[in-house]
N, C-alpha and C positions, 0 to 999 in steps of 0.2 A: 352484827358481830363481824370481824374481821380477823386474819389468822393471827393478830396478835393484842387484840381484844377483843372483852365479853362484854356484850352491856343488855342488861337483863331491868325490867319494871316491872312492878308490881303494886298493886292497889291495898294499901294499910289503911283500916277503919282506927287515925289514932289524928288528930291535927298533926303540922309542920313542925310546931314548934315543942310537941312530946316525941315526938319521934328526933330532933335533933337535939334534944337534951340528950338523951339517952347517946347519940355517936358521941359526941362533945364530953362525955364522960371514960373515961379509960375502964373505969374498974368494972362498967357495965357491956366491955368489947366483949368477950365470950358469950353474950348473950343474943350476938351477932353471926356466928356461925356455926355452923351444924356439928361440926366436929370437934374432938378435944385438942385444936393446934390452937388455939388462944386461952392462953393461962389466966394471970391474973396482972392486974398491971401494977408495975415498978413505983410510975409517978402517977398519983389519984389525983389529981387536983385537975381540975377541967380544963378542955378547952377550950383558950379565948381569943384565936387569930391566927392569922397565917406566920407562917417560921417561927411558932412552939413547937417544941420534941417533948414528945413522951415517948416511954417508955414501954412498951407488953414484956412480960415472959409467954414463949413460947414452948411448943414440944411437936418433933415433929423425928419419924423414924426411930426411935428411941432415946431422941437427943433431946436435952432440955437445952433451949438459947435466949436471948435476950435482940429482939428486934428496936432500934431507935426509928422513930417515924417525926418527920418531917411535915409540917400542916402546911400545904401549898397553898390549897385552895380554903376562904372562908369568908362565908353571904349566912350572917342569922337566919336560923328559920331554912334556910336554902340549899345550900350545899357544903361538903365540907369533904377535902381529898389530903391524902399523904403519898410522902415519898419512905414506905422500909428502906433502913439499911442497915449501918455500920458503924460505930464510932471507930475512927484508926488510932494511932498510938498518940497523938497530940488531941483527943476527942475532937476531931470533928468530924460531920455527918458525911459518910459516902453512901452515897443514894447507888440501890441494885438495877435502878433501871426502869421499878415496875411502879405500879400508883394505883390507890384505890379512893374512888370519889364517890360520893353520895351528892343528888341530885334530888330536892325535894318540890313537889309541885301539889299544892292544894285544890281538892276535888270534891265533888258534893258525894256527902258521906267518908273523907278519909283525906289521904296522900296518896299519889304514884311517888314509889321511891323507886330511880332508876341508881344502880349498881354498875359499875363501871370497873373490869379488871383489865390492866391495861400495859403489856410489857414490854410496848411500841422501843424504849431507849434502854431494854437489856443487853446487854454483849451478847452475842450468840455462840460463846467458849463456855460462857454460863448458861443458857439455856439448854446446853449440849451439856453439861456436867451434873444439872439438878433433876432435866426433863422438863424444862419450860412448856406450855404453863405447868406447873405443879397442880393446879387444880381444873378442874372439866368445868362447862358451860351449866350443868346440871347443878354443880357444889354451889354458884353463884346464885343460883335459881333457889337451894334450901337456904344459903344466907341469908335472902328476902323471905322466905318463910320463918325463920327460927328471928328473924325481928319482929315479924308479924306476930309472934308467938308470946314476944314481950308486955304486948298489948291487950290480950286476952283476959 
């Protein structure tokens, strides 16, 4: 961990390749973190490589919004990271700075999925305006539970 990322593992009793079904699928993101800020997603249709966007509805302080996420990173089975952001007024993607990657490594009995929250290229007028990180080292820590949860 560093002051401007979290990277948390965790040992899921599920193979590589169901546990990255399950990120690779949008409509089953809420089933990814412990709290109610991931709604339901906009675009269901899976994902299948690097620079596809989809879509989540979000809720977060009593605001319901709409996050576009950018697939940066994507190795089947392996890893798979985005860039949140923004569409601007011509839709295209302005990335907030931050990035969340999944890292899949097969283990006897399971996967380590390491979780990675990373806000290394946010402005710091925005980290000062939202309270960067928004979420504690702990929240990262149930996101890996409430996946694990999926598996059960």
């Amino acid at each position: 961990m560093t002051d401007r990322r979290y990277v948390v593992t965790r040992t899921i009793p599920a193979a590589p390749a169901e546990i990255f079904a399950l990120l690779v699928d949008p409509t089953r993101h809420q089933e990814t973190e412990p709290g109610d800020w991931v709604r339901d997603a906009v675009d269901t249709r899976p994902i299948s490589g690097a620079g596809q966007m989809f879509a989540i509805n979000m809720y977060r302080g009593g605001e319901d919004y709409v996050v576009h996420n950018v697939v940066s990173e994507f190795e089947q089975d392996r890893t798979i990271a985005w860039l949140p952001g923004e569409l601007d007024d011509s839709g295209e993607h302005t990335p907030g700075g931050w990035f969340w990657r999944y890292d899949l490594s097969p283990k006897q009995g399971g996967t380590d999925v390491t979780l990675t929250y990373d806000w290394t290229d946010t402005p710091q007028e925005f980290c000062d305006q939202v309270g960067m990180p928004v979420f504690t080292v702990d929240f990262i820590e149930q996101s890996l539970a409430s996946l694990e949860r999926a598996f059960r």
